[in-house]
Z-matrix of the N, CA and C atoms (Angstrom, degrees):
N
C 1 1.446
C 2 1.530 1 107.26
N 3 1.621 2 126.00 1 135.96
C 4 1.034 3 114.47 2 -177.32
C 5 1.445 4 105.74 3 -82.87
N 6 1.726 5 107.34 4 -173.71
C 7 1.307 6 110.19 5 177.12
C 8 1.782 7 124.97 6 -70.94
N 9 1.591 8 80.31 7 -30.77
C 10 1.559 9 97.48 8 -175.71
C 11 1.664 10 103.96 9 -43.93
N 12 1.405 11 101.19 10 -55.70
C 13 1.342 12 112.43 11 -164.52
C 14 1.543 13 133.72 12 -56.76
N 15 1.391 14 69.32 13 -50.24
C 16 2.013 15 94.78 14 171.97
C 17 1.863 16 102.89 15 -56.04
N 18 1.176 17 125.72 16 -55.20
C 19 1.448 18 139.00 17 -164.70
C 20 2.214 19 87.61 18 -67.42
N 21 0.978 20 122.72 19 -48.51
C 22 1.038 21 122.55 20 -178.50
C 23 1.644 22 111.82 21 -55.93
N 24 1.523 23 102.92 22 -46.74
C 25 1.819 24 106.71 23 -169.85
C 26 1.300 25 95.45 24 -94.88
N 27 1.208 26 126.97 25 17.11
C 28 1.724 27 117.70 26 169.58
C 29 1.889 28 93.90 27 -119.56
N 30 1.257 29 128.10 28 13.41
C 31 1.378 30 131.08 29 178.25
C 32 1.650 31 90.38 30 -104.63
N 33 1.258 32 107.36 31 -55.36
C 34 1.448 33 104.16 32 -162.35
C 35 1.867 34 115.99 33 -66.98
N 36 1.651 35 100.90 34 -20.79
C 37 0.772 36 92.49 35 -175.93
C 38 1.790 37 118.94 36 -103.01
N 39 1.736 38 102.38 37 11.99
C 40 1.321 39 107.29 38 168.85
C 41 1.691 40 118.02 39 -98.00
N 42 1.530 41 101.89 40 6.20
C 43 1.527 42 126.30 41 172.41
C 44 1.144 43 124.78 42 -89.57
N 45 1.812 44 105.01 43 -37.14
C 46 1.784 45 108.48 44 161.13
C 47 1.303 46 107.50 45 -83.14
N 48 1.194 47 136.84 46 -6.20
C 49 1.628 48 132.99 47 -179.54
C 50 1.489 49 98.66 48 -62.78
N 51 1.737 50 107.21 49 -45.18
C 52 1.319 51 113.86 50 -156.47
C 53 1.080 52 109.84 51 -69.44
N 54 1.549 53 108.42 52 -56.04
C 55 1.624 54 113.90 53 -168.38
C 56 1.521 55 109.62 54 -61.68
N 57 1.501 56 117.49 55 -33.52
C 58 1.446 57 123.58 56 176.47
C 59 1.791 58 105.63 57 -47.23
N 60 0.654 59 115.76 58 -57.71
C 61 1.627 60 147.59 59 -172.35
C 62 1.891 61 91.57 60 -58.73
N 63 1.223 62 126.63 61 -54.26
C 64 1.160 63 125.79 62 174.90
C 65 1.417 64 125.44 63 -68.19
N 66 1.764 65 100.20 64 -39.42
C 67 1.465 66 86.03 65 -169.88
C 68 2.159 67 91.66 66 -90.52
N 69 1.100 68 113.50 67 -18.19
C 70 1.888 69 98.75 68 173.52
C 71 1.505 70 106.44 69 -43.27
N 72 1.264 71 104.55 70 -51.96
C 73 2.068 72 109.55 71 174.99
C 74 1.214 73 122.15 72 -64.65
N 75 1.355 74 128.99 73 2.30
C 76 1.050 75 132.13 74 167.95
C 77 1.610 76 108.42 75 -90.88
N 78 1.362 77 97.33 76 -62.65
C 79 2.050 78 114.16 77 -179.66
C 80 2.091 79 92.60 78 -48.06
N 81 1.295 80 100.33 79 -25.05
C 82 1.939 81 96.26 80 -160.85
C 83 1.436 82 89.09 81 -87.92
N 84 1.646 83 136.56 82 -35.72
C 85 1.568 84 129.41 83 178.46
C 86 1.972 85 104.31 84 -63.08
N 87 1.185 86 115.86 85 -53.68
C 88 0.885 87 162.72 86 167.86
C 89 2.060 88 105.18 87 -2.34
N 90 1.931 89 80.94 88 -70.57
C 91 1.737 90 97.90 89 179.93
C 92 1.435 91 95.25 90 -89.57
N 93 1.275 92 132.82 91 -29.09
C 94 1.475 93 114.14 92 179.57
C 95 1.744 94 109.29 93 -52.29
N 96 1.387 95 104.38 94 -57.00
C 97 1.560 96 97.89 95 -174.95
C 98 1.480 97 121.28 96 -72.47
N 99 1.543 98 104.17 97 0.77
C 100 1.415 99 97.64 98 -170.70
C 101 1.846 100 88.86 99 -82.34
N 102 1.175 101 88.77 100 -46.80
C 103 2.521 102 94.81 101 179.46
C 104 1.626 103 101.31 102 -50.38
N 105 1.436 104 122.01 103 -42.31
C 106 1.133 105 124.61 104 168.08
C 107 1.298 106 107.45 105 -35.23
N 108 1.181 107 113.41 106 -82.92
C 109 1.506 108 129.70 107 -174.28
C 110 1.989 109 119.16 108 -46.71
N 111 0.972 110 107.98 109 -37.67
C 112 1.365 111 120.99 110 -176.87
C 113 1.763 112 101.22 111 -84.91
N 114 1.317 113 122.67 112 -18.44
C 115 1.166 114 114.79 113 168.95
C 116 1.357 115 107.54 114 -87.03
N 117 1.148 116 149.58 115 6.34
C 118 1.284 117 151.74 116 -113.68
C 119 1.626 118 93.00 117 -157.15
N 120 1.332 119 119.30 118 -55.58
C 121 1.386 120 146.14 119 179.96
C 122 1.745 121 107.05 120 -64.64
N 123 1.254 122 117.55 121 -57.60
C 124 1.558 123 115.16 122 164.27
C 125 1.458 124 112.91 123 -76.56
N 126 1.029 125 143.51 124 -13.49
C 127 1.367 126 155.54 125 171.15
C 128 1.681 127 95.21 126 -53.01
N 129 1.395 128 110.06 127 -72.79
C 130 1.605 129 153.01 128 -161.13
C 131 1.990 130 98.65 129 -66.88
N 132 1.309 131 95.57 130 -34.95
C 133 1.879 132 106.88 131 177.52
C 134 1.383 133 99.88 132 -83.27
N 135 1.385 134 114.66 133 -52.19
C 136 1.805 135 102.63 134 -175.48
C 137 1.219 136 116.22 135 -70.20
N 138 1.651 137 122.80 136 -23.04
C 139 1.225 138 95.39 137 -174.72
C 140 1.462 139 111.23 138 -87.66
N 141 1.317 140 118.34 139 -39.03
C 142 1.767 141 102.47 140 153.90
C 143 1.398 142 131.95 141 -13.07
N 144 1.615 143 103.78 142 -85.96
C 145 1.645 144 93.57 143 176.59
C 146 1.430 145 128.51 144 -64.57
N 147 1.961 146 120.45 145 -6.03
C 148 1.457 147 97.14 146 144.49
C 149 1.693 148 132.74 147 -64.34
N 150 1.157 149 95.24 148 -13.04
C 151 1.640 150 97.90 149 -173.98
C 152 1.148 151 110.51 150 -85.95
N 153 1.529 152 117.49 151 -24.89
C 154 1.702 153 120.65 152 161.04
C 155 1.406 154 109.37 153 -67.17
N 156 1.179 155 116.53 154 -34.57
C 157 1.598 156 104.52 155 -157.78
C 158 1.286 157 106.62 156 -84.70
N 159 1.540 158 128.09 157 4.37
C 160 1.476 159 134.42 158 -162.43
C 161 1.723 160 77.46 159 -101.36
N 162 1.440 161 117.48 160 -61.03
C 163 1.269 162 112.12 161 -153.11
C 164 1.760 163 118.10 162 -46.39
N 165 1.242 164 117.57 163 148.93
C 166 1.522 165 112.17 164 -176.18
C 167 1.724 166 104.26 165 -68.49
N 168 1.474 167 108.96 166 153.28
C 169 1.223 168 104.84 167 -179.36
C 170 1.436 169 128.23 168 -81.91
N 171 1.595 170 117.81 169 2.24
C 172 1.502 171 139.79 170 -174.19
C 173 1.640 172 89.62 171 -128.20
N 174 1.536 173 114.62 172 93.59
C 175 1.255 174 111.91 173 163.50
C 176 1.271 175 137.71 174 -116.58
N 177 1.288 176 102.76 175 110.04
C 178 1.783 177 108.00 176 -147.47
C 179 1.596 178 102.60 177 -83.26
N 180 1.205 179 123.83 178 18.30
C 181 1.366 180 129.14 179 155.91
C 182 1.609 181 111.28 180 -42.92
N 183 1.315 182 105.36 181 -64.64
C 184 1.644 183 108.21 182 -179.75
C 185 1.538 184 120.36 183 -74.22
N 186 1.767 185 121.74 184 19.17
C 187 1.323 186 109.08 185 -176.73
C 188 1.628 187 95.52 186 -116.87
N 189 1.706 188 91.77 187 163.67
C 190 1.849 189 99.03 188 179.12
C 191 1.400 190 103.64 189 -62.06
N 192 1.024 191 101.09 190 163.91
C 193 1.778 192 122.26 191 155.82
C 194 1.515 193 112.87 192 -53.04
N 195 1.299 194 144.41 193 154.10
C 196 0.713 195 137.99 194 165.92
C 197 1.632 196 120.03 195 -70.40
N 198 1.545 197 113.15 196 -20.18
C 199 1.417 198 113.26 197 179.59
C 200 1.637 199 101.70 198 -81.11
N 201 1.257 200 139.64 199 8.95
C 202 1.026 201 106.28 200 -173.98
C 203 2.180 202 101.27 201 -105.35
C-alpha cells in the first residue's frame, strides 16, 4: 500500500470518527428533549382530566334556555 494511500484512509477515517461523534450528540440532544417532551405530554394529560373531573357531570352549559 502506498503512503499516499494509507495517509488518505487514515484522513477519511479521522472524518467518520468525527461526524460519528457528532451525529451520537445529536441522537443524545435528541432523546433528552424527546423525555422532555413526553414529560410535558402527561403533565398536559393530567391536568386536563383534573379539569374534567372538577366539572359537574350534568352540564347544562350545552342546553337551551328554557324560553326557547
Amino acid at each position: 500500500m502506498s503512503e499516499e494511500r494509507f495517509i488518505d484512509l487514515e484522513s477519511r477515517l479521522a472524518h467518520q470518527d468525527q461526524l460519528l461523534n457528532q451525529l451520537n450528540d445529536v441522537v443524545t440532544e435528541q432523546q433528552a428533549k424527546i423525555m422532555q417532551l413526553e414529560e410535558l405530554c402527561k403533565s398536559l394529560i393530567q391536568r386536563v382530566q383534573s379539569v374534567g373531573d372538577r366539572l359537574p357531570a350534568d352540564d347544562p352549559g350545552d342546553e337551551r334556555p328554557p324560553h326557547y
